[in-house]
Backbone as a ProteinNet text record, in pm:
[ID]
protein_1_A
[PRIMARY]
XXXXXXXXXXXXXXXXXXXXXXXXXXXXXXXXXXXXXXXXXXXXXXXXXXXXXXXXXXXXXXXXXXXXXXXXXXXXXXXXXXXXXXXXXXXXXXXXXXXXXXXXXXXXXXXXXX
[TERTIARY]
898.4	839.9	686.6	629.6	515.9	440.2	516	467	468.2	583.9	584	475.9	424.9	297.3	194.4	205.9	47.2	56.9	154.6	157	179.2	212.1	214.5	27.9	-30	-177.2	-271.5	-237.3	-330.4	-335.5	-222.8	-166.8	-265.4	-268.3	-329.4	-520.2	-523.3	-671	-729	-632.9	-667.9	-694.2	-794	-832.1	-721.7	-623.9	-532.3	-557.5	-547.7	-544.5	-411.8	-397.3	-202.9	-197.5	-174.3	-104.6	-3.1	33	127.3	197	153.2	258.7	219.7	242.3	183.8	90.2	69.4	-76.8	-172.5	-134.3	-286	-296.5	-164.4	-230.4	-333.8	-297.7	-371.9	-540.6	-520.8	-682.5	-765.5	-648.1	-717.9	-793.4	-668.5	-748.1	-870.6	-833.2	-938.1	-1130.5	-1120.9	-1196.4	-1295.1	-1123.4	-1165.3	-1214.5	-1257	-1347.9	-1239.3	-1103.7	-1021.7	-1019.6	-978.3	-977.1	-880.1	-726.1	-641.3	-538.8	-442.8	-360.8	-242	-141.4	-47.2	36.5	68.8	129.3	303	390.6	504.5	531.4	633.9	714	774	860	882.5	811.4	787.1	709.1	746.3	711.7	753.2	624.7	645.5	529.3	469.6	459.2	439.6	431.8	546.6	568.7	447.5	457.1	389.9	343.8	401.9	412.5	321.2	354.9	313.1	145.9	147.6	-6.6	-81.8	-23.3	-77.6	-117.8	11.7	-56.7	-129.9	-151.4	-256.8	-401.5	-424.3	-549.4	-567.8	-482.2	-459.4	-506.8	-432.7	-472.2	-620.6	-627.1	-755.7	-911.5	-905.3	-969.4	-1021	-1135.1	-1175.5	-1089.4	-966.9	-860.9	-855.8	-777.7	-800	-938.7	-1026.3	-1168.8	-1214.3	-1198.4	-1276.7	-1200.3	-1101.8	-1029.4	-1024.5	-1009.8	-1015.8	-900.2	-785.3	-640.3	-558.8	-427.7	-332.1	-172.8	-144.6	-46.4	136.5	181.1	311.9	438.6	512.5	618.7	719.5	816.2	952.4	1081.9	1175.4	1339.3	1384.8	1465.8	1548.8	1593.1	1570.1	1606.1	1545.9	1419.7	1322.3	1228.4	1291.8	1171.7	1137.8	1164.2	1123.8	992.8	1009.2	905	783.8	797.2	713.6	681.9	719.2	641.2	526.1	595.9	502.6	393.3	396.1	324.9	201.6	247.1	128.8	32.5	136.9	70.8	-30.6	-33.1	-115.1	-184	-258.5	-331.4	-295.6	-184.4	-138.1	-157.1	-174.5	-197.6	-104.6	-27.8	112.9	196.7	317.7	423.4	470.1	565.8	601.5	782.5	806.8	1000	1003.7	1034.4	1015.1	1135.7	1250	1392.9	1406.8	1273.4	1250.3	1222.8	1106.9	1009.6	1020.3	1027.3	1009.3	872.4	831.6	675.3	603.1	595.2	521.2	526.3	592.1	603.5	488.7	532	449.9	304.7	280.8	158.3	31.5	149.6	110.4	67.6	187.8	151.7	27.9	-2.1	-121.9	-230.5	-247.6	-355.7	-348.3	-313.3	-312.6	-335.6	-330.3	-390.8	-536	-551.5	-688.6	-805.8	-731.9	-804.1	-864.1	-740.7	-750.5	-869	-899.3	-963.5	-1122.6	-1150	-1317.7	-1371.6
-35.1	65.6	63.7	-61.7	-58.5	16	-27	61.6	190	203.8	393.9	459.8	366.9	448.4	405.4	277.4	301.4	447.6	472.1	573.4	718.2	710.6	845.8	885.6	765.8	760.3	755.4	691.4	686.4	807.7	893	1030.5	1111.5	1131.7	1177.4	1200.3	1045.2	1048.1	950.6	890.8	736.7	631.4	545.7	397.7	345.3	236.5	121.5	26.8	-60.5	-205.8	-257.8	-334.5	-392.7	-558.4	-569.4	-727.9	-749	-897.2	-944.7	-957.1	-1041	-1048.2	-1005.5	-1103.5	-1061.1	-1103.9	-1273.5	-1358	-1278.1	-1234.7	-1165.4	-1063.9	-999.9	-880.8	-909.7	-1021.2	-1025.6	-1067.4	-1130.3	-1195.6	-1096	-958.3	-849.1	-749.4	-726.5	-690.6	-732.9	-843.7	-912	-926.3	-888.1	-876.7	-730.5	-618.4	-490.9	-421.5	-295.7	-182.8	-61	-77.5	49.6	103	233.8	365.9	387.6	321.6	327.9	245.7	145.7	29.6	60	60.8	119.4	-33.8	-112.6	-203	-192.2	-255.8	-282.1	-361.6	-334.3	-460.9	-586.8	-532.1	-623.9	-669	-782.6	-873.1	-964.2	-1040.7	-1177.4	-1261.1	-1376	-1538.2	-1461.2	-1314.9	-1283.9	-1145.3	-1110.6	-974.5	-902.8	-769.6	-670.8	-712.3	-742.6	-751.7	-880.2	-987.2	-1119.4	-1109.9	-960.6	-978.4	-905.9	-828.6	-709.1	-818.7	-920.4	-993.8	-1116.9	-1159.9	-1220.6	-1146.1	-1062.5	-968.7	-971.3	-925	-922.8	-1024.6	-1127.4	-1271.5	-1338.4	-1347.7	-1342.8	-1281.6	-1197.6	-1071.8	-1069.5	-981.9	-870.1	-745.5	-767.2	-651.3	-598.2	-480.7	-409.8	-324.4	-349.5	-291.4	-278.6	-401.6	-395.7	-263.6	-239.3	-86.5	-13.2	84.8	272.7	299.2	241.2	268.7	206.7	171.4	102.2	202.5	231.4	270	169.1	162	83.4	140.8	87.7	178.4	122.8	160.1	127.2	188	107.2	182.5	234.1	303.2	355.5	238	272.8	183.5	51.3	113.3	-14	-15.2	84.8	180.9	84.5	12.6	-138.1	-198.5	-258.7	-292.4	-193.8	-54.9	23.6	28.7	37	24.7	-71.5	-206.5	-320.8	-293.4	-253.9	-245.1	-131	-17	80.7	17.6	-112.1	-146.4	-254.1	-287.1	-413	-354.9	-223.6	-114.8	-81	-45.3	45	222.8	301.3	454.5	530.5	446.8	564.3	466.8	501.1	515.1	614.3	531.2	655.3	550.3	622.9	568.1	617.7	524.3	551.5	611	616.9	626	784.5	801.6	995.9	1055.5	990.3	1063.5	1092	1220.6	1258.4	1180.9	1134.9	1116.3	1245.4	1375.3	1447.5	1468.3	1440.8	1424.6	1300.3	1191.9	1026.1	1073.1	1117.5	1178.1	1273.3	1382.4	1446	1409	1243.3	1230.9	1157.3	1068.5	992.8	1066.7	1166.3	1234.3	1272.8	1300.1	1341.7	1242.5	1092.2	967.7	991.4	1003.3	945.9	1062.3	1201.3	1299.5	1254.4	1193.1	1172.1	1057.8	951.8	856.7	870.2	957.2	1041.9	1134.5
1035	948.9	962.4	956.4	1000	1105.4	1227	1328.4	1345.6	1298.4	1191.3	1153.3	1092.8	1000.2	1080.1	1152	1191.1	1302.6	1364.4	1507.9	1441.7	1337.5	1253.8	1216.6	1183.3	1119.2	1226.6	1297.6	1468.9	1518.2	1484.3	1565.4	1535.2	1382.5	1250	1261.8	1366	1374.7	1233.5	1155.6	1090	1163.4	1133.8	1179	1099.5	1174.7	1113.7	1139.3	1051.1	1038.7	960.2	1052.4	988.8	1001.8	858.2	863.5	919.6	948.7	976.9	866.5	743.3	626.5	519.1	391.6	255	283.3	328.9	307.7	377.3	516.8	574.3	459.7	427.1	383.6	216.4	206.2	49.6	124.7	199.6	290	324.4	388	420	304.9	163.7	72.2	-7.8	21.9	-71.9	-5.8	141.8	191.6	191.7	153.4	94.5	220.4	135.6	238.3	298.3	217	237.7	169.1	214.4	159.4	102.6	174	132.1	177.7	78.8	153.8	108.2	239.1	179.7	180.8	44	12.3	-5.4	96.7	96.7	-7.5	-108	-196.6	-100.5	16.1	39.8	210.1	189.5	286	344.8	452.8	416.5	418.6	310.1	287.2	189.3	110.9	-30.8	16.1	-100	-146.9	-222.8	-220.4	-215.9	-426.9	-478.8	-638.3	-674.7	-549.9	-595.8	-507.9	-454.2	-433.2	-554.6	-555.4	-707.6	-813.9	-849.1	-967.4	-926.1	-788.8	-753.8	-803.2	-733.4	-760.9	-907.7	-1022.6	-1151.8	-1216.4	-1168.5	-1253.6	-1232.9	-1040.1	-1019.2	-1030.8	-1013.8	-1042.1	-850.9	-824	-898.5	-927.8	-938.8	-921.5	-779.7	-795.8	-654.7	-604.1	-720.6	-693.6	-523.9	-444.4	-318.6	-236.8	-280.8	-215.2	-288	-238.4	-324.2	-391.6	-309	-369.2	-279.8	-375.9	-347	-359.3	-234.6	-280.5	-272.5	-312.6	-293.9	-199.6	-111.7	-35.7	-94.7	-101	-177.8	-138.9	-159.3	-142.6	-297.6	-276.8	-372.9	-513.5	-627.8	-721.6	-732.3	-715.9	-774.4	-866.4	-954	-1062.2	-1140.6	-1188	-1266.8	-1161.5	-1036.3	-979.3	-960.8	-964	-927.2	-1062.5	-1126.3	-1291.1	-1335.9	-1271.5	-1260.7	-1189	-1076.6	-974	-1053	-1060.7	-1137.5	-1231.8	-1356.5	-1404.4	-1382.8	-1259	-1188.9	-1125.6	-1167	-1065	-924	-869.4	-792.3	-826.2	-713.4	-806.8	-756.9	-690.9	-701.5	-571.6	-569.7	-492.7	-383.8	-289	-202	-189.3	-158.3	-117.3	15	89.4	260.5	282.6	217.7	242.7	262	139.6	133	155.2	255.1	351.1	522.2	509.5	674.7	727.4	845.4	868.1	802.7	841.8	808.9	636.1	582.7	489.3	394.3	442.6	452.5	505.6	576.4	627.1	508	487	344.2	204.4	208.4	74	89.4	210.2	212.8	223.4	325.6	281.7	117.5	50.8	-71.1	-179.5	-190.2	-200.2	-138.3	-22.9	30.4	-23.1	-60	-137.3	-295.3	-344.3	-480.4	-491.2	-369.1	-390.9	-363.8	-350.5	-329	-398
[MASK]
++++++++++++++++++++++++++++++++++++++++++++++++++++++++++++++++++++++++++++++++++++++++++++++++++++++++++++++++++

């Protein structure tokens, strides 16, 4: 799925940068300077939730990025709840999205974040 989006976003004419897991990816946020991260729930060596309330507990929150969005499967409205409330600004369900679709909604995130 990953590679999905980065070749959908490369296509697009987005700069990507992609972790390997949760840990890079929390190393990577925390280093900041995106526009927009699109955070998987599930990961492997830390899930997408147990980085949200890293940031949370730690601080500075998700401040060093513009926005966080979360990807998700079907019937995880409880985690995506959590997730919003640990400053995430929205969701997407990959299960639902055409690429051009996934494409749309991110531009439409990366609008909202400027």
């Amino acid at each position: 799925m990953r590679d999905l989006y980065e070749e959908i976003l490369a296509t697009a004419g987005f700069l990507v940068e992609k972790a390997v897991d949760g840990e890079d990816g929390y190393e990577m946020m925390k280093k900041g300077g995106y526009d927009l991260v699109l955070l998987d729930i599930m990961l492997p060596k830390m899930d997408g939730i147990s980085i949200l309330r890293k940031f949370h507990n730690e601080g500075p929150g998700l401040a060093p990025n513009k926005a966080v969005v979360i990807l998700s499967n079907l019937g995880q409205e409880s985690i995506i709840g959590e997730a919003i409330n640990l400053g995430a600004r929205g969701y997407m369900i990959k299960s639902d999205m055409t690429p051009e679709q996934a494409l749309s909604e991110i531009r439409r995130y990366l609008s909202e974040s400027f």
